[in-house]
N, C-alpha and C positions, 0 to 999 in steps of 0.2 A: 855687309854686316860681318863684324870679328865676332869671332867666338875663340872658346877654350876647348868645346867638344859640344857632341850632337848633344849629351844633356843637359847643357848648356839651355836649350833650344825649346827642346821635345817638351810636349804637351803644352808649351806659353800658348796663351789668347791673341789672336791676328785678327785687327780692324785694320777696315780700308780706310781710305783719304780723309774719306768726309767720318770716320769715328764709329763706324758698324760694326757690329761683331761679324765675323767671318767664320770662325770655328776656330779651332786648336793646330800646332804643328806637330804630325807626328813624322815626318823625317826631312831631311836635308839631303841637296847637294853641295859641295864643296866647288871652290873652283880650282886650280893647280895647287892654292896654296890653301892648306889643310885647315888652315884659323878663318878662314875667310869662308861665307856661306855662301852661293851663285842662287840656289834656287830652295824655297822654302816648298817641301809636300804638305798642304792645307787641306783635314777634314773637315769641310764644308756645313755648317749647322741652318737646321732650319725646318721648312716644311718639308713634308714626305723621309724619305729614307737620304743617310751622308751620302756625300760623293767628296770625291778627289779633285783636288786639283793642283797643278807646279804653278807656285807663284816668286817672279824674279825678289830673290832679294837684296839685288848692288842699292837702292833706295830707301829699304826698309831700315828703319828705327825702334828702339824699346823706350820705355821710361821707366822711369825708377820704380814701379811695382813691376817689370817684367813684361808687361806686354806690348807684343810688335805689332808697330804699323806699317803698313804697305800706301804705295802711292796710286792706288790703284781705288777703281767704284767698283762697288759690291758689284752689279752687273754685267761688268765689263770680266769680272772672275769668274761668275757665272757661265760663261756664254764661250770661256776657254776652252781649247780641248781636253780630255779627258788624259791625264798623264800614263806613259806606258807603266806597265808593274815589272819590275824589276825579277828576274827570272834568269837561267842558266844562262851565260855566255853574256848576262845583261843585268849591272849594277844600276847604272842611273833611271832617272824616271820620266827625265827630261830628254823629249824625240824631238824630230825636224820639225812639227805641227805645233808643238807648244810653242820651240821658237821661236817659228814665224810668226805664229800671232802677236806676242810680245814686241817684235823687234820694230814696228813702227813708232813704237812708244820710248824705245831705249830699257832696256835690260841694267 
């Protein structure tokens, strides 16, 4: 996914495959190259209280009102692990566990 910058991004609506609300993006990772997103941080909307989740975004699509799609089932974002938080000595949100869950799937 290109972009121009994370506000660009931030706060758009994130539906999965089949057309679900997901919740909102409040940050990104980039991947080397600074216009390009690698992994979308998605607050999660629903029952009970948010959660987090890094979802890849080499897949993901907008449409002309702004909001992205991921190629992914609501469930299967669900059931992700929980992305690290970003704290001293540690920018990204994206760990080896988020990864690997993704990577059978292609990232």
């Amino acid at each position: 996914m290109k972009i121009q910058g994370s506000e660009q991004v931030a706060g758009r609506l994130v539906r999965d495959g089949d057309g679900r609300r997901l919740g909102r993006v409040i940050g990104i990772e980039c991947a080397p190259d600074p216009y390009t997103v690698a992994w979308l941080l998605v607050a999660l909307t629903g029952p009970g209280r948010k959660r987090l989740r890094a979802v890849p975004a080499r897949a993901a699509r907008s449409d002309d009102r702004g909001v992205v799609y991921v190629p992914f089932r609501r469930g299967q974002v669900l059931r992700s692990p929980v992305p690290a938080r970003p704290g001293p000595g540690r920018a990204d949100f994206v760990d080896d566990e988020v990864d690997a869950y993704y990577a059978p799937v292609g990232r």
